[in-house]
C-alpha positions in Angstrom: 19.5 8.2 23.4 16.1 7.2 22.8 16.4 3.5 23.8 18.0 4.9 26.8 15.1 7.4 27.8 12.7 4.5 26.9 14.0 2.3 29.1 15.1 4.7 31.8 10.9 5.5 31.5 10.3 2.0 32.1 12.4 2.3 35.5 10.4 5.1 36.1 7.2 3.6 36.0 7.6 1.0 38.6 9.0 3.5 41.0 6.1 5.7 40.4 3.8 6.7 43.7 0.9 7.9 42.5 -1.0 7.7 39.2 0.3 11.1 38.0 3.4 9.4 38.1 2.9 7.0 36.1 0.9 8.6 33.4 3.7 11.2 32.8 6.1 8.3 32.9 4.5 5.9 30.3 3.5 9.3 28.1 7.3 10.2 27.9 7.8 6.5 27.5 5.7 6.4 24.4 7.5 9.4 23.2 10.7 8.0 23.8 9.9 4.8 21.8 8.7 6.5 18.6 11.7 7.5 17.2 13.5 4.0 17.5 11.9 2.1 15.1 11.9 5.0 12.2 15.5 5.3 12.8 16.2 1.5 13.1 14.5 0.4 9.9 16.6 3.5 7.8 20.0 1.7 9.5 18.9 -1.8 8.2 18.2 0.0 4.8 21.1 1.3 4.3 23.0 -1.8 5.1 21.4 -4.3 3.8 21.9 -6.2 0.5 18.9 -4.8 -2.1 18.9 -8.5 -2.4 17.9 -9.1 1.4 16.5 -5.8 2.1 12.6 -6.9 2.1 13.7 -10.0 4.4 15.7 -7.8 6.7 13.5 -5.2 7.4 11.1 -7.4 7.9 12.8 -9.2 11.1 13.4 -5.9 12.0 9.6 -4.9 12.5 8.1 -8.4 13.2 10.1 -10.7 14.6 11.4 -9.4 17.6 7.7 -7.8 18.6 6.2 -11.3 17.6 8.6 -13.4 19.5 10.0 -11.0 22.5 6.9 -8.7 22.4 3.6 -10.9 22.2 5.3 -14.5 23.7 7.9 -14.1 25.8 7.4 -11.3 27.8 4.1 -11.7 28.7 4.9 -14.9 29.9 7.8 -14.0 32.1 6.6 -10.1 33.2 3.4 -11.7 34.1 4.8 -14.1 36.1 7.1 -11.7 38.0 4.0 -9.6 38.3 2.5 -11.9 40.1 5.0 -13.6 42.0 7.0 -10.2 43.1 4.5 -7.5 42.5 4.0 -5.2 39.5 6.7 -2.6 39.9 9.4 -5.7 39.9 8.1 -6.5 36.1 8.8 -2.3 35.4 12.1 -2.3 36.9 13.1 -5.8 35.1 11.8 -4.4 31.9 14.1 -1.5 31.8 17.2 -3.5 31.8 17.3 -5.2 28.4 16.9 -1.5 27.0 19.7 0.2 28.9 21.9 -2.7 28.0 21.2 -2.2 24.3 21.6 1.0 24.6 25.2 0.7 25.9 25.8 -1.9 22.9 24.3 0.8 20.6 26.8 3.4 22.3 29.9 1.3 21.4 29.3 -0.3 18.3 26.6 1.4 16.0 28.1 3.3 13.4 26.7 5.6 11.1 25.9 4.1 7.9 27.6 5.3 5.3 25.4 7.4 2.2 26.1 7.0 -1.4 27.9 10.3 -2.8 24.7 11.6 -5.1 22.3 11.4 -1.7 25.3 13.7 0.5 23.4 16.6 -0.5 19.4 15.5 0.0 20.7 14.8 4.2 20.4 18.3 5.4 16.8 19.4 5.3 14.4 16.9 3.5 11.6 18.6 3.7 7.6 17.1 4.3 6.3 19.1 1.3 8.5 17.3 -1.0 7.8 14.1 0.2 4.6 14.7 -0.1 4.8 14.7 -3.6 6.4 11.0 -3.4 2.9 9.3 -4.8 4.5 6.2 -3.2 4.8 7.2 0.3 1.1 8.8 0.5 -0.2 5.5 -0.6 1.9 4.3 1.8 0.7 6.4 4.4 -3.0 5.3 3.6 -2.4 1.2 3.6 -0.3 1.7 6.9 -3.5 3.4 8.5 -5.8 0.9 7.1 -3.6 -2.3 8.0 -2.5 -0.9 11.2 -6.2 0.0 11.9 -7.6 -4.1 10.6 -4.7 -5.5 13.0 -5.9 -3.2 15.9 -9.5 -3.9 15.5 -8.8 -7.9 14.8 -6.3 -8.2 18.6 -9.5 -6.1 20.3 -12.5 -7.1 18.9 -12.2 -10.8 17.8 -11.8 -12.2 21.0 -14.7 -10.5 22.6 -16.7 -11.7 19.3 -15.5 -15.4 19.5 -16.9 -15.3 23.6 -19.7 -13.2 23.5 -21.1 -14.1 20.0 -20.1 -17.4 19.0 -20.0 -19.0 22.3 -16.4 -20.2 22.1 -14.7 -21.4 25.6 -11.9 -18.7 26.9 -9.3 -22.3 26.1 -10.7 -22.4 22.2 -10.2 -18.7 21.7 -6.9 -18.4 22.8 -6.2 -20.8 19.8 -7.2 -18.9 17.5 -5.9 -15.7 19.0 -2.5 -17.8 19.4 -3.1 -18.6 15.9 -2.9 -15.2 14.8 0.4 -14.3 16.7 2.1 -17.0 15.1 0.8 -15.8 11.9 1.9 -12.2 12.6 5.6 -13.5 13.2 5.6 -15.8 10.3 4.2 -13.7 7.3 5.6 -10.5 9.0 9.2 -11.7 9.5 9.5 -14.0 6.8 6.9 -15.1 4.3 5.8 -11.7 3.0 9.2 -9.8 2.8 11.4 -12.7 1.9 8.3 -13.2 -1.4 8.7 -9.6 -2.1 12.6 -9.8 -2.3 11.8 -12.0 -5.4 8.7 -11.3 -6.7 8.2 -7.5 -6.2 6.7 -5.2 -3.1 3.5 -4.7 -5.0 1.9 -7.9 -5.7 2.6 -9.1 -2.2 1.2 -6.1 -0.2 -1.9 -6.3 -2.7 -2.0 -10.4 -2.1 -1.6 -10.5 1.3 -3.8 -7.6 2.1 -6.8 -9.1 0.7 -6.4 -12.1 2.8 -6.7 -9.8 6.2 -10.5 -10.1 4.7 -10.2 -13.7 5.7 -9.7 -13.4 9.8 -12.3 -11.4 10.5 -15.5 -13.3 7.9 -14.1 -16.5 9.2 -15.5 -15.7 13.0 -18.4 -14.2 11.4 -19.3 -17.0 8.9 -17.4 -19.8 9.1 -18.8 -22.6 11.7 -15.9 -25.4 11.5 -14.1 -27.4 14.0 -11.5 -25.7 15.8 -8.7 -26.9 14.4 -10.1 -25.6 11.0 -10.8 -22.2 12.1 -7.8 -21.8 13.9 -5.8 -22.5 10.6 -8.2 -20.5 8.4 -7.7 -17.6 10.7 -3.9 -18.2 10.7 -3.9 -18.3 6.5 -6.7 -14.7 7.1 -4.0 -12.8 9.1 -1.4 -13.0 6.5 -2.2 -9.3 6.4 0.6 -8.6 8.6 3.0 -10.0 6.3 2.3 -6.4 4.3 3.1 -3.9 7.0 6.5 -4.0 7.1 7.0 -3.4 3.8 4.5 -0.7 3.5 5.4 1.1 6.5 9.1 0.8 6.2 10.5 -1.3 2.7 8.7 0.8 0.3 9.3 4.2 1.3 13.0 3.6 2.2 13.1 2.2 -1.9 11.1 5.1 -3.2 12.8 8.3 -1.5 16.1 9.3 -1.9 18.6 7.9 1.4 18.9 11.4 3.6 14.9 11.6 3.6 14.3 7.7 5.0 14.3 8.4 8.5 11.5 11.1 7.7 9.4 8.9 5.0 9.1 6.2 7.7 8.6 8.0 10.6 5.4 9.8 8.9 4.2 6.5 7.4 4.3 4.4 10.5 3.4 7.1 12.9 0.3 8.6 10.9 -0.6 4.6 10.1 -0.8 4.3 14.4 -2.3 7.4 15.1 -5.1 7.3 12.6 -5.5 3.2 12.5 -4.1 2.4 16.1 -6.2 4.9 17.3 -8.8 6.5 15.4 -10.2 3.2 13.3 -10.4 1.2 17.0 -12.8 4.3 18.9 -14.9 4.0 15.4 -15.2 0.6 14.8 -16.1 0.1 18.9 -18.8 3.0 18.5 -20.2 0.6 15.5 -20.1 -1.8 17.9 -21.9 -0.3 20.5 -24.5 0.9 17.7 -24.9 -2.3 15.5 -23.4 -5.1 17.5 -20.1 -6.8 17.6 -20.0 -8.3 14.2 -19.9 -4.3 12.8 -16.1 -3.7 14.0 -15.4 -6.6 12.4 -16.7 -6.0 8.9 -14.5 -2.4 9.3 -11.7 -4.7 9.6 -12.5 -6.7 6.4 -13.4 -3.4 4.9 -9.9 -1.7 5.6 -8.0 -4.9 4.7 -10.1 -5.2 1.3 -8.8 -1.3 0.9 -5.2 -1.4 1.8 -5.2 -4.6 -0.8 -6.9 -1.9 -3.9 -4.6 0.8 -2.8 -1.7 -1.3 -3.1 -2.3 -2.0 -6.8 -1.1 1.5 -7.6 2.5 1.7 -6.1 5.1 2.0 -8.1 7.4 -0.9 -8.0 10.6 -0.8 -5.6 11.9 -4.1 -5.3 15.8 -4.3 -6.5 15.4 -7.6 -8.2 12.6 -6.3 -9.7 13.3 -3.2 -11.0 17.4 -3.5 -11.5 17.8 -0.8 -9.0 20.2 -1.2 -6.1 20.1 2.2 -4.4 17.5 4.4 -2.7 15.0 6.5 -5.0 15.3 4.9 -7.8 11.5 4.6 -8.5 10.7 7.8 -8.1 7.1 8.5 -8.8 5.7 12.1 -7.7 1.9 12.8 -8.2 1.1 13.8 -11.8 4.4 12.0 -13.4 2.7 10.0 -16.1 5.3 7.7 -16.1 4.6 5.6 -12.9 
């Protein structure tokens, strides 16, 4: 239903007349689409190999927003923009979603849930998983990823112009650079590393080289080529936020409290860091000059990486677990 509405909101948008319109239609848009990915990522959970789960989830969250999201449909909703006017691109937009939510219709099923978790489905309920110490530090490295990756799309480009001098041609390197990287360490690198080597030392590792994106515009004067690949190897940051926004709470709570464990994670982690950390970083901007929102990046990647180093282990190949709360680690269990 929600892919529907989404879509349907879409539609909406290019047949608005009036700005009204289309503010209410992209707000109930955005409402529409907040659900889908919470309730996506538990399905792939629950039906993926604990083998492959890392890896799956990870295409789930990153490859499709890389490839379809940040290349594709710019390039082809722009053009139609241009060529057949902006409502065109609205109403074209819709139709993917209202065809997958027809193939969601007829072939989704409900994942099944192992016996023991039957009984946690009914209510699970926010002050217990607030006890989970893994999903609050979940919580806090999804606010301060989501807020570096925010602050890195916004703010480096207008650094790399402004400040360093660098043609509009050169910076879309670098920026294209970082979209690649996003796809690559999001989708694939990070999780498919963490299916083998543990959750915890890869969102620690890969956190602390978001420091490198933004301190290479700040510090590093190289030839392009260099910086574009230093920046690419600095926004291997992404390759944590799929498994700290969805992996490691789905492995750390028990199955009928997924949905809920992800949903707060990502959507406090886009409220606070998609939202919040931008408005503050760009007022330290305005107050200390551009270089200032970048050092808050670097300053919430460096966090996310020393938060990181206290999660409990989830990984199945790590652990020997295969099902969902295994690892359970509430706040004040000394045995974490």
């Amino acid at each position: 239903m929600t892919v529907l509405v989404f879509s349907l909101c879409s539609t909406a948008s290019g047949l608005a007349g009036g700005f009204a319109g289309l503010l209410a239609a992209r707000m109930m848009m955005g409402v529409a689409e907040g659900p889908i990915l919470p309730i996506a990522q538990s399905i792939m959970a629950a039906e993926s190999s604990p083998a492959r789960r890392g890896l799956n989830m990870g295409i789930l969250q990153a490859l499709g927003a890389a490839v379809l999201g940040s290349f594709l449909a710019p390039l082809v909703l722009v053009s139609l923009a241009e060529t057949h006017g902006w409502r065109s691109a609205f109403l074209l937009a819709g139709v993917p979603g209202v065809v997958l939510a027809l193939c969601l219709a007829l072939w989704l099923r409900e994942p099944p849930l192992p016996r023991a978790e039957v009984a946690s489905v009914a209510r699970p309920r926010l002050a217990e998983l607030l006890k989970h110490r893994n999903l609050l530090l979940c919580v806090a490295i999804s606010i301060c990823l989501v807020g570096w990756m925010i602050i890195g799309w916004v703010f480096l480009p207008l650094y790399y112009v402004q400040v360093r001098g660098f043609r509009p041609g050169d910076m879309s390197i670098v920026m294209s650079a970082m979209g690649v990287a996003a796809g690559l360490f999001g989708a694939f690198i990070g999780p498919a590393l963490s299916d083998r080597f543990g959750r915890r030392p890869l969102i620690v590792v890969l956190s602390f080289t978001g420091l490198g994106a933004p301190l290479v515009a700040l510090f590093l004067h190289a030839p392009l080529a260099v910086m574009a690949t230093a920046t690419f190897v600095g926004w291997g940051a992404a390759g944590a936020l799929a498994m700290a926004m969805a992996t490691v709470p789905a492995e750390s709570l028990p199955a009928g409290s997924v949905a809920t464990a992800i949903g707060l994670t990502q959507g406090t982690g886009e409220i606070v860091g998609g939202v919040i950390a931008p408005v503050l970083a760009g007022l330290a901007g305005d107050a200390w000059g551009l270089q200032a929102p970048l050092l808050v990046a670097a300053a919430l990647a460096g966090a996310a990486g020393l938060i990181a180093l206290f999660l409990t282990e989830t990984a199945p190949r790590v652990t020997g677990a295969t099902g969902f709360g295994t690892p359970v680690a509430v706040l004040g269990d000394s045995h974490s």
